[in-house]
C-alpha positions in Angstrom: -40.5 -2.7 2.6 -41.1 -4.8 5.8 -44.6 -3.2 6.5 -48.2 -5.3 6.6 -50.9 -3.4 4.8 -52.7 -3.0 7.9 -49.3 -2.1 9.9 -48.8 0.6 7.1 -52.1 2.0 7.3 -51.8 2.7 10.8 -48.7 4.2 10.4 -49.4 6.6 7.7 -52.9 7.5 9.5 -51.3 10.5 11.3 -49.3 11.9 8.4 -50.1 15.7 7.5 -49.3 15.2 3.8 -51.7 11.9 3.4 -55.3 12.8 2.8 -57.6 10.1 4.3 -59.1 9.1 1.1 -55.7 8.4 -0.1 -54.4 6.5 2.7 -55.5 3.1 1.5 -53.5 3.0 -1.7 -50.4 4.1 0.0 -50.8 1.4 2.6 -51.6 -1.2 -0.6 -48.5 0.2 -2.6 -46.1 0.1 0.4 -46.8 -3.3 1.0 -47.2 -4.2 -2.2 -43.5 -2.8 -2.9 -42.2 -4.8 -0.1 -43.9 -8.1 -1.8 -42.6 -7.5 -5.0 -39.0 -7.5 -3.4 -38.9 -9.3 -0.5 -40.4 -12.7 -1.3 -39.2 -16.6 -1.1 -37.4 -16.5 -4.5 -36.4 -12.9 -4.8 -32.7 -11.4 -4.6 -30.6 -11.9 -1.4 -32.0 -9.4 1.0 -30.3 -8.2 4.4 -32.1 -6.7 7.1 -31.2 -4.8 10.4 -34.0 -3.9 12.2 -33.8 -1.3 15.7 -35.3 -3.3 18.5 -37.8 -0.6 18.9 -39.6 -1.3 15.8 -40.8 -4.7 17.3 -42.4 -2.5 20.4 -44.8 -0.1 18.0 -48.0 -0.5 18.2 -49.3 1.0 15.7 -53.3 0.2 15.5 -52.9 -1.8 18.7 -51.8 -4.9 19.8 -53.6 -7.3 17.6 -52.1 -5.5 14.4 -48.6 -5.4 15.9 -49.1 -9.2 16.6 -49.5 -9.9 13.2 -46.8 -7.5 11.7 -44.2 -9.0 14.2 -45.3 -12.6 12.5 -45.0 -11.6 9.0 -41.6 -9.9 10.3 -40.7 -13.8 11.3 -42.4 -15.2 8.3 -39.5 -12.5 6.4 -36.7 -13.8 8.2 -37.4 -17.1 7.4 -37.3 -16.8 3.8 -34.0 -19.0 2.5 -32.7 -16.0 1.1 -33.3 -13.5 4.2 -30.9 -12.6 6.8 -32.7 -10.8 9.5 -30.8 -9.4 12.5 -32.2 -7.1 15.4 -30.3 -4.0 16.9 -30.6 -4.7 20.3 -31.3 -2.2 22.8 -28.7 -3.9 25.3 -26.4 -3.8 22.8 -26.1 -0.6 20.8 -23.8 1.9 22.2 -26.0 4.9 21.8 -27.7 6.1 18.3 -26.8 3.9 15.2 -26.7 6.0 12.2 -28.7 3.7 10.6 -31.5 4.0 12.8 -31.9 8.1 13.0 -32.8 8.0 9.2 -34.0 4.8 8.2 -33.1 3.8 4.1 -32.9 0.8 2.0 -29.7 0.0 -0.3 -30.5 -1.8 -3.7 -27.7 -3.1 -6.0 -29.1 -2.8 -9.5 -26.3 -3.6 -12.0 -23.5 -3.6 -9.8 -24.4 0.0 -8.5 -25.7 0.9 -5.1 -28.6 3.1 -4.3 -29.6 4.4 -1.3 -34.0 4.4 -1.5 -34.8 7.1 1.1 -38.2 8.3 2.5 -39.1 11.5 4.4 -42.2 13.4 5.5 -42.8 14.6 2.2 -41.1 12.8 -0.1 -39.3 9.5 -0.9 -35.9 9.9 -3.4 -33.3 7.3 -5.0 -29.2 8.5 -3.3 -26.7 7.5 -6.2 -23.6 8.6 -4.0 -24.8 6.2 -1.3 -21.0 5.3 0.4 -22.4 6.3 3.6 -25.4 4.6 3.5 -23.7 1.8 2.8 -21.0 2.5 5.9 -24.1 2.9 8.1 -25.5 -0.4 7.1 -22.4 -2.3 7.5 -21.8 -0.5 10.8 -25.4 -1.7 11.8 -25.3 -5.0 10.6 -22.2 -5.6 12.3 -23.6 -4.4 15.9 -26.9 -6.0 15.7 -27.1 -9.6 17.4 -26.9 -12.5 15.5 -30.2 -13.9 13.5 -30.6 -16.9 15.6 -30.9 -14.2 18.5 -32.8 -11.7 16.8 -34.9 -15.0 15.7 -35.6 -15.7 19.5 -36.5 -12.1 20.3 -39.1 -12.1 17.3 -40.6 -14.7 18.9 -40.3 -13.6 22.3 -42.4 -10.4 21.1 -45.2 -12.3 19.3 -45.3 -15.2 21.9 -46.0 -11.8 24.5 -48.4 -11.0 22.1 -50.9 -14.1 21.8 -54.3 -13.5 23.6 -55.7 -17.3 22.5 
């Protein structure tokens, strides 16, 4: 959901079930999903993000410069929180982090969204996912903090 077209190409690139014909319009539709859903006017939207996913480079530096900026461009949004799982401050593994998901509340229900190697699938008894989340949220730093390391990264970043 939080992934640049280009960021998404690179990261599918090495999948075994992605021809490379195909790889395009998967990269499109992934951030074309995100766009649809994450966007200025769109529903409240909370994200907690593992501090390792601001160091992958996935199709270099110059790619992972401009995902990190549409990362802060994201948390910007008036109707975005955005907070970071910092390294330094996550007691080993988070839950939330070993098998990444997204919860969407769609008339007062909650799914869990879910993607693997070979599939994606909607969770209807997502309690846990939801426990995870809150569990994540609550460790992560807060967004004026995981605003500063955003920037941090992409100011590390700039070549010009």
């Amino acid at each position: 959901m939080l992934q640049t077209e280009e960021f998404a190409l690179t990261a599918l690139s090495l999948s075994p079930v992605i021809t490379a014909a195909d790889l395009p319009g998967f990269a499109r539709e992934r951030a074309e999903r995100g766009a649809r859903v994450i966007r200025p006017d769109g529903p409240e939207v909370r994200i907690a993000l593992g501090e390792d996913a601001l160091d992958r480079a996935n199709g270099g530096p110059d790619v992972l410069r401009r995902q990190l900026e549409h990362l802060r461009q994201v948390a910007a949004m008036p109707n975005v929180r955005f907070r970071v799982l910092s390294r330094s401050t996550t007691a080993g593994i988070v839950p939330a982090l070993v098998c990444p998901f997204t919860l969407l509340e769609v008339e007062s229900k909650t799914l869990a969204y879910v993607e693997s190697l070979t599939r994606s699938d909607y969770i209807k008894a997502s309690a846990p996912y939801v426990t995870a989340f809150e569990q994540a949220w609550n460790i992560a730093i807060s967004e004026d903090e995981s605003a500063a390391i955003l920037g941090d990264r992409i100011a590390d970043r700039n070549y010009s």
